[in-house]
N, C-alpha and C positions, 0 to 999 in steps of 0.2 A: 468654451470647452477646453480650451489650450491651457488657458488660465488656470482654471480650477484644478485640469492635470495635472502641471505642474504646483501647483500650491500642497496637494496631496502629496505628490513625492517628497519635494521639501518637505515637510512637515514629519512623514517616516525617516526621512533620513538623519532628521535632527534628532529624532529620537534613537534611530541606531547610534549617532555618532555621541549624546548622553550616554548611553550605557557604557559605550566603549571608552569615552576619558573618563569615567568612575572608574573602572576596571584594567584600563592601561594607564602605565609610569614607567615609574623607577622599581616600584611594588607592583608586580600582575598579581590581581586578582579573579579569582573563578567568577564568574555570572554567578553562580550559586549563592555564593558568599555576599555577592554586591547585593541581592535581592535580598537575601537573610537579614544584613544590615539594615537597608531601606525600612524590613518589615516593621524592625523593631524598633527604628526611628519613629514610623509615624502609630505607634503604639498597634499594630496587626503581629505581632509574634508576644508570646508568652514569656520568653527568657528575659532575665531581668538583669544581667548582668552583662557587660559590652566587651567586645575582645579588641585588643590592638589593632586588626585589622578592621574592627566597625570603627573606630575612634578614626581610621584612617577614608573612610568611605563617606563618614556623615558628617566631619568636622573639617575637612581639606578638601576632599575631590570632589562631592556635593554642595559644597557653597562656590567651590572654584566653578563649575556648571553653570551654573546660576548666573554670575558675573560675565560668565563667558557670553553666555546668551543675550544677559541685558545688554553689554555692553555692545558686543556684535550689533543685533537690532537697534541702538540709538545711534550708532553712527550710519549705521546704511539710511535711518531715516534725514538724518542734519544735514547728510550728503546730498540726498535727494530738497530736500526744502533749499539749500543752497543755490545749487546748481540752477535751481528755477531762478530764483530770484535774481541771483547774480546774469542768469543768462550765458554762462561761463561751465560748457562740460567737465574743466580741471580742475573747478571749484570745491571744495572737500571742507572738514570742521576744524581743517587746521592752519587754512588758508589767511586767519581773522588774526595769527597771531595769542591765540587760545593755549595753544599748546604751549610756545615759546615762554610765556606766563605760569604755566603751571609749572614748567620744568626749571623755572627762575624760584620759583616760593619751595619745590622740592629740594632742589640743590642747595639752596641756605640751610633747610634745617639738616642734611646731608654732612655738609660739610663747615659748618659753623657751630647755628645754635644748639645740635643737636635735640634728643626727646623731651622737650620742657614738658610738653603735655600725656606723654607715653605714646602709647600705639595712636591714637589721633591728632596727635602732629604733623604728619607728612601728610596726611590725606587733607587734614583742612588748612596746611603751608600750602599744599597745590593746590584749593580750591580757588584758595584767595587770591593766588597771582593768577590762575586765568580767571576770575572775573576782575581784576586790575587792570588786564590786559585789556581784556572786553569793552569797560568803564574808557579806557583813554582812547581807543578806536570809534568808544561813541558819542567823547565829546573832539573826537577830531572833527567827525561828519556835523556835528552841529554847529560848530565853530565854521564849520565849508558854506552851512547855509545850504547845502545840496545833498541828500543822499542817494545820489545817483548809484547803480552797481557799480561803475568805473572807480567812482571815488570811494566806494566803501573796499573793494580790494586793495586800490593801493593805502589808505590807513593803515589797512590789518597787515601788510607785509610790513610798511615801516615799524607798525609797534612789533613785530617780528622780528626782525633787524637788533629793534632795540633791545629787548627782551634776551633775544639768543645774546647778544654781546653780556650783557648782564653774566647770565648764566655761566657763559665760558670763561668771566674775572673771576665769578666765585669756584668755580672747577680748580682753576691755576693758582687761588689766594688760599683756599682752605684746605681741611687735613687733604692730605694727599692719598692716603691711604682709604681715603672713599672713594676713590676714584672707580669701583668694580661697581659698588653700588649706584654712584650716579651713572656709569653705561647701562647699568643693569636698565633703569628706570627710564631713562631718556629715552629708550627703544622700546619699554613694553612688559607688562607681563602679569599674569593672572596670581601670583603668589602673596599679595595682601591679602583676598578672599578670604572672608570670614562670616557667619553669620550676622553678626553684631553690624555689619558697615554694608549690609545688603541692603537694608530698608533705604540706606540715602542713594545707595544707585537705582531703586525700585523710584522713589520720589525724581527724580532727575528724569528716570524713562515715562516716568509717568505722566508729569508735566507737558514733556513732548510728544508723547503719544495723544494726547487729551490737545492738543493745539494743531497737531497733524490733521484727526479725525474732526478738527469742529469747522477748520481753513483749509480743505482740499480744495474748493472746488474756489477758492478764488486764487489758488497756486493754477487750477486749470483756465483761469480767467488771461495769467500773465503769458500762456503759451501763444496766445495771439500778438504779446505786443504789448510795449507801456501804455497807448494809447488807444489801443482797442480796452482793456481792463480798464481804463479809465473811462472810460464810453461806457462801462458797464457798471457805473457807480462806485471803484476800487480805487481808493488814495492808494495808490503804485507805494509812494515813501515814507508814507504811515507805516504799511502792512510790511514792505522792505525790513523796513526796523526792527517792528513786531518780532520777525521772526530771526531777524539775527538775536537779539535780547533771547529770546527763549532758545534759540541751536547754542549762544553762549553760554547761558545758563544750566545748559544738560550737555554739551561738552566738558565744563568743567568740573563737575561730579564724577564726570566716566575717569577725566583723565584723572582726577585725585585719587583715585582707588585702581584703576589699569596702569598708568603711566601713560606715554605718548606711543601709540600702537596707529603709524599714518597707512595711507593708500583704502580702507576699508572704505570709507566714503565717500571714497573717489569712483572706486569700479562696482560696487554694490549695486547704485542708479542704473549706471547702464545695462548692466545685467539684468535687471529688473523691470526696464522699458522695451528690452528684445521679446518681454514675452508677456509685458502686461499693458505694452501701448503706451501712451506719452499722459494720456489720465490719471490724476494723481489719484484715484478715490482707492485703484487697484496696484500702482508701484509702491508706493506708503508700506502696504503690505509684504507684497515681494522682495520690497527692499526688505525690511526689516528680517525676512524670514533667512535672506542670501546673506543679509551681514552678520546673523548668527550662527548658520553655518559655518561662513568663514572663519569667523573669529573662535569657534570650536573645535574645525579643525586645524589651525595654526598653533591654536593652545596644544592641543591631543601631537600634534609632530613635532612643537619646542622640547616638549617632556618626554617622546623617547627616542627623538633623531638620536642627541648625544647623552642617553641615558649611563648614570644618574644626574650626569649635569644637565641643568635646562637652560635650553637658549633663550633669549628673550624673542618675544613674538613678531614686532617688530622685524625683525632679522629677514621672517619666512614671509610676514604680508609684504614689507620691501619690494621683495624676488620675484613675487606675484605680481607685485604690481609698475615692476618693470618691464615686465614681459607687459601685464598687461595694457600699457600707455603704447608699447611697441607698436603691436597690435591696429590700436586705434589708429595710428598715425599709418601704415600702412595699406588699414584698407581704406583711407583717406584719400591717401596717398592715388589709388588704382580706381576710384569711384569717380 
């Protein structure tokens, strides 16, 4: 009954807090107006002609939604599939090294090659370096002959390591005067949003939501133990793999079109197991629903803390999720 309670509230509230980043920014818009738009977006209003402020409601702040939500929900769920696997509550989707890769293949085109391919250059520069990253952390663990969780964290930090170094030569080698845009990016932010680059963040959530809901319950299998799940007919470092491959494969989608936006799948889980139990069939969900929350309202208070400037998102989950490790460790601490 708890469960469903709150799944209900979530669920209203994601919807108030939609209508409210349509209609708050830099630009406040009426309710009025934001429905007006909506109507005639999905062909319910008669008028045929669009006004500056619908241009602003159906081509920027309704696909910015969009993005906000998938992305939100994939990482609270990668969060959660990690954490299992790893066995590791500080375990998040950027823990592998994922991000340090994407933000190496963004910062080349950044501050080097620039647009060779137009507006789908950066997004698929940071695809490629985090599934790079992903690729060399998973021929480190085969090369180990072991894909223990011990040994599969420490790979994904070194290619971390290496990656971030990466990143900060090409920071200090190239134009310097990108320098606003690669902070911009390295920290986060919902401003790529576009219709056109929504379907490969829908493909990326999709994948992962479609591998969540078919391997729940042998993620409920490994809460017992390597050896109890294995007692239970579960290769522990097959499925181990499995799903690093696919959390790296829908990390790197999110992060090509969000940027690197950390801590969301780090506190998402636990949020989600205070009130849906340690059962994956029901955190899956709650994750998914707390990390689009999140990630919508960080977006909705980067755009008008320092309105018209927007902060990058980054900034605000940060802050949150320094308090929120606080936290943890305190009531650790007194338990």
């Amino acid at each position: 009954m708890r469960y469903f309670s709150i799944l209900s509230v979530g669920m209203a509230f994601l919807v108030i807090l939609a209508f409210l980043s349509v209609s708050w920014g830099s630009t406040p818009i009426a309710l009025v107006d934001v429905l007006g738009a909506l109507e005639g977006a999905f062909g319910l209003s008669d008028e045929q002609e669009s006004s500056p402020i619908d241009r602003i409601i159906v081509d920027l702040r309704a696909p910015r939604v969009l993005l906000s939500i998938l992305v939100g929900a994939g990482l609270g769920i990668v969060g959660c599939l990690l954490q299992t696997v790893t066995r590791n509550d500080l375990a998040d989707p950027f823990l592998f090294g994922l991000s340090s890769g994407a933000a190496a293949g963004a910062v080349l085109v950044i501050t080097v090659t620039g647009d060779l391919l137009g507006v789908w250059t950066l997004p698929l520069a940071a695809f490629c370096g985090g599934m790079l990253a992903a690729f060399t952390v998973y021929v480190l663990i085969r090369r180990l002959g072991y894909q223990g969780a011990e040994r599969l964290v420490l790979a994904g930090l070194a290619v971390s390591f290496f990656f971030t170094a990466i990143t900060n030569y090409l920071v200090f080698s190239g134009d310097q005067r990108a320098a606003h845009s690669v902070l911009f990016w390295s920290l986060g932010g919902m401003g790529l949003a576009r219709w056109d680059n929504l379907p490969l963040v829908m493909t990326g959530f999709g994948v992962l939501a479609l591998f969540a809901g078919l391997r729940y319950r042998q993620c409920d299998a490994l809460l017992g133990g390597e050896m109890t799940a294995a007692s239970l007919g579960l290769n522990v470092n097959r499925f181990r793999l499995q799903v690093f491959l696919v959390c790296a494969f829908a990390t790197a989608v999110f992060v090509s079109v969000s940027g690197v936006i950390g801590f969301v799948g780090l506190m998402v889980p636990h949020m989600a197991r205070a009130f849906s139990g340690p059962l994956h069939g029901k955190s899956f969900i709650l994750s998914a629903l707390f990390g689009a929350l999140l990630m919508m309202g960080s977006d909705l208070g980067a755009r008008i803390l320092l309105a018209p400037q927007e902060l990058p998102i980054g900034i605000i989950t940060s802050s949150i999720g320094a308090g929120f490790v606080f936290i943890m460790l305190l009531r650790r601490k007194f338990i």
